[in-house]
N, CA, C and O atoms as a Tripos MOL2 file, in Angstrom:
@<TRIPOS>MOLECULE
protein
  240   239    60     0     0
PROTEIN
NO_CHARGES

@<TRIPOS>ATOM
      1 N          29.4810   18.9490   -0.9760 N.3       1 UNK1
      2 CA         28.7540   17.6890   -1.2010 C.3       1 UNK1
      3 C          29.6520   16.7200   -1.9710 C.2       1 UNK1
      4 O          30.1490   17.0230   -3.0560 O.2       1 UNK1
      5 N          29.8460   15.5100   -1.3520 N.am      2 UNK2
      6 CA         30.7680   14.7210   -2.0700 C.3       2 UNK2
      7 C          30.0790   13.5730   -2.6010 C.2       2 UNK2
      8 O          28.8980   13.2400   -2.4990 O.2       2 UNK2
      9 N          31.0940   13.0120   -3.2130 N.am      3 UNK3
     10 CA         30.3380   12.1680   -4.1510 C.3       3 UNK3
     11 C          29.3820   10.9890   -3.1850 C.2       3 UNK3
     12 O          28.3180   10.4520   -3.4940 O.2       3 UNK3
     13 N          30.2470   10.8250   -1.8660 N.am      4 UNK4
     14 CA         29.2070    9.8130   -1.0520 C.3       4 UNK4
     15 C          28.3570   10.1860   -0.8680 C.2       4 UNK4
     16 O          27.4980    9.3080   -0.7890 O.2       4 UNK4
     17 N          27.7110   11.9380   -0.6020 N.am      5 UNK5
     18 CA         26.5720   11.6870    0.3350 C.3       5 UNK5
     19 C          25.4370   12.2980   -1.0430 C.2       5 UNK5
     20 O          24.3040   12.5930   -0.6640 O.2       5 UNK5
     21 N          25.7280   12.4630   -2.4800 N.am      6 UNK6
     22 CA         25.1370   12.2270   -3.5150 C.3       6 UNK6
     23 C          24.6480   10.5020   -4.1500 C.2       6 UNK6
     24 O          23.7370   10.0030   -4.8120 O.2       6 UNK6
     25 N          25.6560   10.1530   -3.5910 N.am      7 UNK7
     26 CA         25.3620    8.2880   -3.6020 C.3       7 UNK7
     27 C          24.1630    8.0270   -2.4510 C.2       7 UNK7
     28 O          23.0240    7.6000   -2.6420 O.2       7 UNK7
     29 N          24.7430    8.3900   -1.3150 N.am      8 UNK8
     30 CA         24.0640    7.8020   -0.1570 C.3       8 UNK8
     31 C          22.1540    9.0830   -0.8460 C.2       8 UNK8
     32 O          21.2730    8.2960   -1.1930 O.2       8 UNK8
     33 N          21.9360    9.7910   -0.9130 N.am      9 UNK9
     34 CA         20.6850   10.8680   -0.6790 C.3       9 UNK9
     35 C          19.8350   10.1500   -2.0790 C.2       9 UNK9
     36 O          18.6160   10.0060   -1.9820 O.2       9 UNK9
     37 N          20.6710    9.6480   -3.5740 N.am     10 UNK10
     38 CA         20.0210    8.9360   -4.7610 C.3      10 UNK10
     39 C          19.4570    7.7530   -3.9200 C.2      10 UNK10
     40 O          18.2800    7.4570   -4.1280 O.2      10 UNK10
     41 N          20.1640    7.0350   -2.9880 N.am     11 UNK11
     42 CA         19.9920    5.6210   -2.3090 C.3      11 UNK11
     43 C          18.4430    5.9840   -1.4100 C.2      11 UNK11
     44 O          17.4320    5.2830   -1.4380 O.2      11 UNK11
     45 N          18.5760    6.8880   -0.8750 N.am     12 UNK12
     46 CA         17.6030    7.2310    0.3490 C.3      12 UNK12
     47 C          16.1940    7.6990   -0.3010 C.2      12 UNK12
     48 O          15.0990    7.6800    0.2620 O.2      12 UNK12
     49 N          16.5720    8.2530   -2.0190 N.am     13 UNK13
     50 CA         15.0590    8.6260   -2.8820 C.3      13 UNK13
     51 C          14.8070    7.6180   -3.5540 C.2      13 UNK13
     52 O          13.6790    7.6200   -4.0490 O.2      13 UNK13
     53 N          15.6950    6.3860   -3.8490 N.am     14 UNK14
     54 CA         14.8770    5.3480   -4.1910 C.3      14 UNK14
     55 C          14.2120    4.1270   -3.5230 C.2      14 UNK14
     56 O          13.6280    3.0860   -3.8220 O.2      14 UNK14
     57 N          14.6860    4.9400   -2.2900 N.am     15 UNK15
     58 CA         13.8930    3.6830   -1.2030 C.3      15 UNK15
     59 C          12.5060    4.1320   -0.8410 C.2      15 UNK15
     60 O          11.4570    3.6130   -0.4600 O.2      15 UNK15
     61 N          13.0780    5.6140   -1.2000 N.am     16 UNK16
     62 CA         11.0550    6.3160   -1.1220 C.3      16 UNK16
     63 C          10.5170    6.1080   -1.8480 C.2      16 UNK16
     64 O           9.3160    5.9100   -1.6650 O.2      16 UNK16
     65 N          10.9040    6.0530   -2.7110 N.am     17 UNK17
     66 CA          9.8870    5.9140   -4.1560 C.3      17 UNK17
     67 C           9.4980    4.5270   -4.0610 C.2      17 UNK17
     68 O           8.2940    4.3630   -4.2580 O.2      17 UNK17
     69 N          10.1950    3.4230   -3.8050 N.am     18 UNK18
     70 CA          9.9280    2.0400   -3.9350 C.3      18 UNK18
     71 C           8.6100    2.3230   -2.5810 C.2      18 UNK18
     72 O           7.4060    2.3600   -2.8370 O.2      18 UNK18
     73 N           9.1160    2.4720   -1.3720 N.am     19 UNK19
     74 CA          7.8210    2.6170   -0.4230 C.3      19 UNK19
     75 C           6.7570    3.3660   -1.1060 C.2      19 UNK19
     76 O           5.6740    3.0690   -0.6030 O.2      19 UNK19
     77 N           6.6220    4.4010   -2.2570 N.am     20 UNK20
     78 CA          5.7640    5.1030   -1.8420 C.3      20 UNK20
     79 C           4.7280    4.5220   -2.9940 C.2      20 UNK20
     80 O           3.5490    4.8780   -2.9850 O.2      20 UNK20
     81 N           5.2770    3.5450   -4.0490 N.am     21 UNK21
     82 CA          4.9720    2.7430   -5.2410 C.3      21 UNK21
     83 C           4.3740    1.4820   -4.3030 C.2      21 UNK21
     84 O           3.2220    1.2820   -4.6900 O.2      21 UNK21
     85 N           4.7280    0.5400   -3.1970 N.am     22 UNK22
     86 CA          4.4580   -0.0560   -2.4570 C.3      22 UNK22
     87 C           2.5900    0.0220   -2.0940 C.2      22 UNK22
     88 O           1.5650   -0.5600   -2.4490 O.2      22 UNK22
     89 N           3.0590    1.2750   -1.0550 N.am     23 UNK23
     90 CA          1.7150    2.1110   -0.6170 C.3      23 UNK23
     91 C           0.6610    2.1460   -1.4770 C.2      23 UNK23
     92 O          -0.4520    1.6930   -1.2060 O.2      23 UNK23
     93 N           1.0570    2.8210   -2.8110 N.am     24 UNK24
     94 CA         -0.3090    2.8620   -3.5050 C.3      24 UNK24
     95 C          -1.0810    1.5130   -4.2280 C.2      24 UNK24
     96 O          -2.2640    1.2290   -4.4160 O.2      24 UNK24
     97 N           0.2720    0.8050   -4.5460 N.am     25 UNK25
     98 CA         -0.0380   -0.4050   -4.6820 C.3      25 UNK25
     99 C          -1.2910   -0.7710   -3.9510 C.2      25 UNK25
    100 O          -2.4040   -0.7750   -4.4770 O.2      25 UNK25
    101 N          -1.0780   -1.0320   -2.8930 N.am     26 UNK26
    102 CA         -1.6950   -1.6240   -1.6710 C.3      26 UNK26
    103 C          -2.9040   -0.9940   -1.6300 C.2      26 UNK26
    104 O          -3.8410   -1.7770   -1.4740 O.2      26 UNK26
    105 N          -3.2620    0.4070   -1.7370 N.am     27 UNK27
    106 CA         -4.0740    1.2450   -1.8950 C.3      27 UNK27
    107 C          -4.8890    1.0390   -2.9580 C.2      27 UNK27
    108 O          -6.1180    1.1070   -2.9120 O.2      27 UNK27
    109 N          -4.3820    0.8440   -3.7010 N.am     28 UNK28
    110 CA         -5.1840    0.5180   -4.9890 C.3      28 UNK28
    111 C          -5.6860   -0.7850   -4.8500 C.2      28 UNK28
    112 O          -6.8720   -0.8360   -4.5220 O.2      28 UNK28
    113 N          -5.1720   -1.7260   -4.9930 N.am     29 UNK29
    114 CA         -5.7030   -3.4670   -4.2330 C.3      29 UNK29
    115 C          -6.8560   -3.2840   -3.6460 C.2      29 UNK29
    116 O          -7.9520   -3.6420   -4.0760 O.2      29 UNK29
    117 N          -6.6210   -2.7110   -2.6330 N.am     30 UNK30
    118 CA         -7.1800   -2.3860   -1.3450 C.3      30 UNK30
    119 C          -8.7610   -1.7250   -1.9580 C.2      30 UNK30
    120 O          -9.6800   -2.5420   -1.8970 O.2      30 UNK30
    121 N          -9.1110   -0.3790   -2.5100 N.am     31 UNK31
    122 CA         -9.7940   -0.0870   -3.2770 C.3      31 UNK31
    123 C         -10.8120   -0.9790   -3.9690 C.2      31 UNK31
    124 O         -12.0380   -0.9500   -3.8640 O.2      31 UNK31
    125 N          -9.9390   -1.8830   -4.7950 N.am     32 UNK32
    126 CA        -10.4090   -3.0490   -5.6380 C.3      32 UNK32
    127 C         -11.5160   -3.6100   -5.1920 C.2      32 UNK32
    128 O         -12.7360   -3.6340   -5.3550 O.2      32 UNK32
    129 N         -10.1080   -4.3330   -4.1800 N.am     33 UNK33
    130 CA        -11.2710   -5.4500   -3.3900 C.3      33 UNK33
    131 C         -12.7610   -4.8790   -3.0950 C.2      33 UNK33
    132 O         -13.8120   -5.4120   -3.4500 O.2      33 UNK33
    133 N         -12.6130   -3.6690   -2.3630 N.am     34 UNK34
    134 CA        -13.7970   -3.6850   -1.9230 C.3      34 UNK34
    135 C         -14.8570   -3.1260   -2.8660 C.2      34 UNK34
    136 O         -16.0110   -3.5530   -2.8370 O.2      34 UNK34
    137 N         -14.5420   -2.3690   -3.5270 N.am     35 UNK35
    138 CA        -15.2840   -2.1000   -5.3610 C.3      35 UNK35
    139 C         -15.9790   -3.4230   -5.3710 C.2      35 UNK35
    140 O         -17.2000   -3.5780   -5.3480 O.2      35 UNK35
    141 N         -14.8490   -4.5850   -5.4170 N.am     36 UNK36
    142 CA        -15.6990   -5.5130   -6.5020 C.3      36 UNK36
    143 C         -16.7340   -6.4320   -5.2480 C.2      36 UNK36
    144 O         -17.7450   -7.0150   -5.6380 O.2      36 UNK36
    145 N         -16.4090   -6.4520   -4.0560 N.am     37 UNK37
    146 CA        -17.2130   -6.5520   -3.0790 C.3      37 UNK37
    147 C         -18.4240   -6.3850   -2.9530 C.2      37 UNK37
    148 O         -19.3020   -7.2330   -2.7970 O.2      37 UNK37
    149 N         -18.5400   -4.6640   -3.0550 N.am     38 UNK38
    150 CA        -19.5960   -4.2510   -2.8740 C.3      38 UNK38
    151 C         -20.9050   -4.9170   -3.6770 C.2      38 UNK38
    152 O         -21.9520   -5.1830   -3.0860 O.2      38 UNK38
    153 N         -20.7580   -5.0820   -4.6960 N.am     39 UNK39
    154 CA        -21.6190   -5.7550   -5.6920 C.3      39 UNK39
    155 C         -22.3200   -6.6140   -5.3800 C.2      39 UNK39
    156 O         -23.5420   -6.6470   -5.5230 O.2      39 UNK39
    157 N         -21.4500   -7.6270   -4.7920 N.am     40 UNK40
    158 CA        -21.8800   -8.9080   -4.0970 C.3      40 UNK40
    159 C         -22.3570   -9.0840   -2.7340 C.2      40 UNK40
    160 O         -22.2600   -8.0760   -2.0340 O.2      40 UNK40
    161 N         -22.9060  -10.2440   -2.1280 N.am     41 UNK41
    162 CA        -22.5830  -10.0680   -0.6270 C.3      41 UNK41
    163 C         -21.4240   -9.7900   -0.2690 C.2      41 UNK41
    164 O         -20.4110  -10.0810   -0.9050 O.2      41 UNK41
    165 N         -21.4710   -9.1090    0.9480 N.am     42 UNK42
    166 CA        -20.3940   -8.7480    1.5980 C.3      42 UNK42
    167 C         -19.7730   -9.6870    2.2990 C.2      42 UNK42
    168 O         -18.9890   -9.0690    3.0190 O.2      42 UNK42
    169 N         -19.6460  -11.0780    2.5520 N.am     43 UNK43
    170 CA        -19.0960  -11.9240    3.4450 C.3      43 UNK43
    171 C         -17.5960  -12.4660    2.9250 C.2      43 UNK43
    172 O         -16.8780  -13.0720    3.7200 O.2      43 UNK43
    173 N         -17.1530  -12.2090    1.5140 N.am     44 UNK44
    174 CA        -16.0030  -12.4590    1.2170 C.3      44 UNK44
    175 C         -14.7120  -11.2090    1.9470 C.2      44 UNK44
    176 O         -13.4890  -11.3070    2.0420 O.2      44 UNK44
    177 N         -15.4900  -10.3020    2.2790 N.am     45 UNK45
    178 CA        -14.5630   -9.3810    2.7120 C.3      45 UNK45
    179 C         -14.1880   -9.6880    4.2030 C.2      45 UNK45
    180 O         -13.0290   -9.4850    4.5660 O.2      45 UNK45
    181 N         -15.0550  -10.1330    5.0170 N.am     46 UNK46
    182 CA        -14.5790  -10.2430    5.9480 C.3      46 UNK46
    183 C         -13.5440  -11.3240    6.7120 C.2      46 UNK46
    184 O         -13.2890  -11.1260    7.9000 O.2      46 UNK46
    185 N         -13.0280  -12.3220    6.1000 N.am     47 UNK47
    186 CA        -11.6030  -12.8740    6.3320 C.3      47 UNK47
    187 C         -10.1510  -12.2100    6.3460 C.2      47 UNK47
    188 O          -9.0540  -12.2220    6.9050 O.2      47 UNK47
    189 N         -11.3180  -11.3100    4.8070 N.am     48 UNK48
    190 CA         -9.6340  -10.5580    4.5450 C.3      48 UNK48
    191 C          -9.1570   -9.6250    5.7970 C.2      48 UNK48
    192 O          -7.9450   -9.5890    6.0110 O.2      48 UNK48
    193 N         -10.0430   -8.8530    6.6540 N.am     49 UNK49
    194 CA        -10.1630   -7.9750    7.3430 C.3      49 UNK49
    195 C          -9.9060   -8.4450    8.9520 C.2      49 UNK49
    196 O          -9.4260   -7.7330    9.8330 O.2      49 UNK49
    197 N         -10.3160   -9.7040    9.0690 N.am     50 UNK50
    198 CA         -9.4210  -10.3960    9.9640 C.3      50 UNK50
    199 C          -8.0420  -10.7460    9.4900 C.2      50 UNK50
    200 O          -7.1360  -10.5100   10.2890 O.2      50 UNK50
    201 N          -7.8050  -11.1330    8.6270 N.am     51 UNK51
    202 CA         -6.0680  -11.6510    8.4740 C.3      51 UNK51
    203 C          -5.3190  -10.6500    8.1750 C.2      51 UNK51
    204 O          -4.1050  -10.8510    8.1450 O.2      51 UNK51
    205 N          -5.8620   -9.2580    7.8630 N.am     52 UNK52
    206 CA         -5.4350   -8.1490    8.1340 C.3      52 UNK52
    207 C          -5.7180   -6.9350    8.7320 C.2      52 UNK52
    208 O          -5.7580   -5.9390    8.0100 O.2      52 UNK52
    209 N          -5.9040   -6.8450    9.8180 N.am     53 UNK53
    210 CA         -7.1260   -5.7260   10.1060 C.3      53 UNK53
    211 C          -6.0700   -4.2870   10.7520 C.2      53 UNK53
    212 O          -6.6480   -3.5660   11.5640 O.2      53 UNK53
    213 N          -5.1740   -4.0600   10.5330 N.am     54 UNK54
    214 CA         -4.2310   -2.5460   10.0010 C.3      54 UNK54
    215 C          -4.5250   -2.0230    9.1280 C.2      54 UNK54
    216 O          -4.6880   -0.8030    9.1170 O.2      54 UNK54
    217 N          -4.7660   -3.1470    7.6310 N.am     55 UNK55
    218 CA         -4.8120   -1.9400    6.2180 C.3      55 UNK55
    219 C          -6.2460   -1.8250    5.6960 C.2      55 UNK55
    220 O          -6.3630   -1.5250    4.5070 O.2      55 UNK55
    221 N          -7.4860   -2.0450    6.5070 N.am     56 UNK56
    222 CA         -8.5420   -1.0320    5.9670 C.3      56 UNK56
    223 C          -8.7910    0.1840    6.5220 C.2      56 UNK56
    224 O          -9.2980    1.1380    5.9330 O.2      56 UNK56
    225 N          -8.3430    0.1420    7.9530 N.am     57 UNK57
    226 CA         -8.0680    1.3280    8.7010 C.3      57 UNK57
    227 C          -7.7530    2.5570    7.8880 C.2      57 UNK57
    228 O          -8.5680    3.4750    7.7980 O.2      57 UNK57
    229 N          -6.3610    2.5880    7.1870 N.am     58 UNK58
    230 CA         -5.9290    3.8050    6.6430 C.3      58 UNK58
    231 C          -6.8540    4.3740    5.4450 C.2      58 UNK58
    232 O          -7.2110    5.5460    5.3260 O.2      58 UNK58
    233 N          -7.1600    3.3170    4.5980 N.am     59 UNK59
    234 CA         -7.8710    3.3610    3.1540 C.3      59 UNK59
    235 C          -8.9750    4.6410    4.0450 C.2      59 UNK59
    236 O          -8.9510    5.8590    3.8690 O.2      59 UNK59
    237 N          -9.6580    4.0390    4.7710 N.am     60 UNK60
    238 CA        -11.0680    4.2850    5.1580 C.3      60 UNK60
    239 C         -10.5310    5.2960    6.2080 C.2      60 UNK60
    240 O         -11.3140    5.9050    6.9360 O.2      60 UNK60
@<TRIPOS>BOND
     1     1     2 1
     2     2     3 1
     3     3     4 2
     4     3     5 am
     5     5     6 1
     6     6     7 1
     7     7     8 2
     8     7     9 am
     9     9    10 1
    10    10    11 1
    11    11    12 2
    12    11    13 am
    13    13    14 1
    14    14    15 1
    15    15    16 2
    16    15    17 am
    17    17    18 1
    18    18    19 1
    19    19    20 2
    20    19    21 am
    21    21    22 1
    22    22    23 1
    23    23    24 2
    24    23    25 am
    25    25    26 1
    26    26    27 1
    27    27    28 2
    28    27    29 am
    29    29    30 1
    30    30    31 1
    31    31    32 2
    32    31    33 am
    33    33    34 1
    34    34    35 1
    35    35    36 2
    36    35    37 am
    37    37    38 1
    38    38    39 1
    39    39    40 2
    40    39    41 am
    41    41    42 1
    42    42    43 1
    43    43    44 2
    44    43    45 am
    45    45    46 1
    46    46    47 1
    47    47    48 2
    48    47    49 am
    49    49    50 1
    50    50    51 1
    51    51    52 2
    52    51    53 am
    53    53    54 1
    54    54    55 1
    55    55    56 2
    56    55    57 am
    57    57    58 1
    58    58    59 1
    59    59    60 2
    60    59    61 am
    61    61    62 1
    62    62    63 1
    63    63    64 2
    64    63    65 am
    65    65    66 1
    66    66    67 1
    67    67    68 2
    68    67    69 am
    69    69    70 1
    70    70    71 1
    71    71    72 2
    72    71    73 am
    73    73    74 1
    74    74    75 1
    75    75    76 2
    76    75    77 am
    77    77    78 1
    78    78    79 1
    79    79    80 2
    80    79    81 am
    81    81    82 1
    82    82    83 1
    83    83    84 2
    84    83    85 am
    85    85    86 1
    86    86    87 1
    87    87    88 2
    88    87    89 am
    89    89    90 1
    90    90    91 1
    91    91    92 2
    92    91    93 am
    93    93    94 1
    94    94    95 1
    95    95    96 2
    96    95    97 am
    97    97    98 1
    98    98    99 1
    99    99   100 2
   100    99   101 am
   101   101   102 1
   102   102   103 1
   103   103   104 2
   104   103   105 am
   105   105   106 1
   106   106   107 1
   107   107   108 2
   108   107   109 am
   109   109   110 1
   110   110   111 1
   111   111   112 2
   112   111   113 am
   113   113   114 1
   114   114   115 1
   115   115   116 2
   116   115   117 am
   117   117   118 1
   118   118   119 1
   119   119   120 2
   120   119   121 am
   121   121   122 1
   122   122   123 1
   123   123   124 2
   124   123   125 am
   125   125   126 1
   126   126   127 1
   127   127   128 2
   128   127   129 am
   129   129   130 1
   130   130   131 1
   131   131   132 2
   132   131   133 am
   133   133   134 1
   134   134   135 1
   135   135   136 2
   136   135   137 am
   137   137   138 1
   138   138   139 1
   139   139   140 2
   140   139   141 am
   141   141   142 1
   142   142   143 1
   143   143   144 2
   144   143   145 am
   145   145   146 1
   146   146   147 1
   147   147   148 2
   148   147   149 am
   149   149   150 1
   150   150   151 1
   151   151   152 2
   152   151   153 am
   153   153   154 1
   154   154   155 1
   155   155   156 2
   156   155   157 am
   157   157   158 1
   158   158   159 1
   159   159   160 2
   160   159   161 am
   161   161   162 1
   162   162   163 1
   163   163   164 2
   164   163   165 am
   165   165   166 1
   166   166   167 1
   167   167   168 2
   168   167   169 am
   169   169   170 1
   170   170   171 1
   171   171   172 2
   172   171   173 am
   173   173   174 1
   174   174   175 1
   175   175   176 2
   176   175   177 am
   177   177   178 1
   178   178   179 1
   179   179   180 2
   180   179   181 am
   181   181   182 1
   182   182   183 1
   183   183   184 2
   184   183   185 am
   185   185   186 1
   186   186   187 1
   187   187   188 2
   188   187   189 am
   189   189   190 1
   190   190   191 1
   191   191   192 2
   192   191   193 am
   193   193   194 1
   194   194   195 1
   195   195   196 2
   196   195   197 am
   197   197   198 1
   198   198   199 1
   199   199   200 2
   200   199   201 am
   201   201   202 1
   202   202   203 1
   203   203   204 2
   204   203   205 am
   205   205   206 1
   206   206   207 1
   207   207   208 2
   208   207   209 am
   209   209   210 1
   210   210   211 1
   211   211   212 2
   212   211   213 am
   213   213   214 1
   214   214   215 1
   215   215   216 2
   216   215   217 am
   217   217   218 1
   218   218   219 1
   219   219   220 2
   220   219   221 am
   221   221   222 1
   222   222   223 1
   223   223   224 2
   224   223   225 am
   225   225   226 1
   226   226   227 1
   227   227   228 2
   228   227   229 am
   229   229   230 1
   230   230   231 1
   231   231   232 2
   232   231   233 am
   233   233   234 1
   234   234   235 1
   235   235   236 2
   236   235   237 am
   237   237   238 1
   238   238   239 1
   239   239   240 2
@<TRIPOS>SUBSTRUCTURE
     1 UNK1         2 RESIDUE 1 A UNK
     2 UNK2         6 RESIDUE 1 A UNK
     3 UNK3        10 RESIDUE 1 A UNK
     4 UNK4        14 RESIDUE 1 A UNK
     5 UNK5        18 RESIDUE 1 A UNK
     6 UNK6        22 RESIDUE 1 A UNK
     7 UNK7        26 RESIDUE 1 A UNK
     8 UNK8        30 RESIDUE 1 A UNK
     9 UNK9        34 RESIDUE 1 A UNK
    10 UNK10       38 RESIDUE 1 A UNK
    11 UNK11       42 RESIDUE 1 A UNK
    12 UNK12       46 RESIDUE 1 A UNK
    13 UNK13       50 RESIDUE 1 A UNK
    14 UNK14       54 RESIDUE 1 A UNK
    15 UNK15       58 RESIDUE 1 A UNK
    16 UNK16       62 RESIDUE 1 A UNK
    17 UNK17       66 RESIDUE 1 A UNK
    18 UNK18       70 RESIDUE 1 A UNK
    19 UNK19       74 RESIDUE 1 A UNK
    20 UNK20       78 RESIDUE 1 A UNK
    21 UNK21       82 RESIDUE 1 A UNK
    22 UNK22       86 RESIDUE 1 A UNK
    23 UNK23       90 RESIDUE 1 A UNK
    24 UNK24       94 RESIDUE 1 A UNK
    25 UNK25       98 RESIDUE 1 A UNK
    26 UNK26      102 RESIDUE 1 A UNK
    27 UNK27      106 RESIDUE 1 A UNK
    28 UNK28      110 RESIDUE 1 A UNK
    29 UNK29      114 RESIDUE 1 A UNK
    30 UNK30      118 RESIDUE 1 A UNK
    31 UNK31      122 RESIDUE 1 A UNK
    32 UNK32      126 RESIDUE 1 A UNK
    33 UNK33      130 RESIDUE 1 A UNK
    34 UNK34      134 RESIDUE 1 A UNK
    35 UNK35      138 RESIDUE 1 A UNK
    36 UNK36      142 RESIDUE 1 A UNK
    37 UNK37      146 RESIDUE 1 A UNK
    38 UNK38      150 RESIDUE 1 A UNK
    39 UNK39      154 RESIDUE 1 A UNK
    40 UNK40      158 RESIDUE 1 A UNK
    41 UNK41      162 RESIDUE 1 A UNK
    42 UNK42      166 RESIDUE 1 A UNK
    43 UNK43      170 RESIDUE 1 A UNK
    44 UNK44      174 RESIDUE 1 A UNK
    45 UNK45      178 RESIDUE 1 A UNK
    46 UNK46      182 RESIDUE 1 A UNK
    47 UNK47      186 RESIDUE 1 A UNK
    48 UNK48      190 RESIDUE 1 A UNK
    49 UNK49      194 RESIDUE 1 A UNK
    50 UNK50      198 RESIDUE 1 A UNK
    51 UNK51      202 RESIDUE 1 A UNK
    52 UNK52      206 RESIDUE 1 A UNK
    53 UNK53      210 RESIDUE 1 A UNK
    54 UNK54      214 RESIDUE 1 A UNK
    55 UNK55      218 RESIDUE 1 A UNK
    56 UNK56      222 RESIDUE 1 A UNK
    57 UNK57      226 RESIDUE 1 A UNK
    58 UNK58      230 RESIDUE 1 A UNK
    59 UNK59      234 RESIDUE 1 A UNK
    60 UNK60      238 RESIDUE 1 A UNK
């Protein structure tokens, strides 16, 4: 193992970690919104769900 492919494999776990910090991010948001939704009428949610309608899919 040389020093590149210890450079290159540190490079390749911090691009996961940034994606995987990303993800929950989003996950968590995602969560939020609809938490604080629920409370209320439900009609604020549904724009969001058109201008994105991929990321309630996974949550749910």
């Amino acid at each position: 193992m040389g020093k590149r492919d210890r450079r290159q494999s540190m490079k390749m776990r911090r691009r996961k970690a940034q994606a995987a910090k990303k993800e929950r991010a989003k996950r968590s948001k995602l969560s939020r919104a609809t938490t604080e939704v629920a409370g209320k009428a439900k009609k604020p949610r549904a724009p969001k769900s058109a201008a994105a309608p991929a990321t309630p899919a996974p949550a749910s």
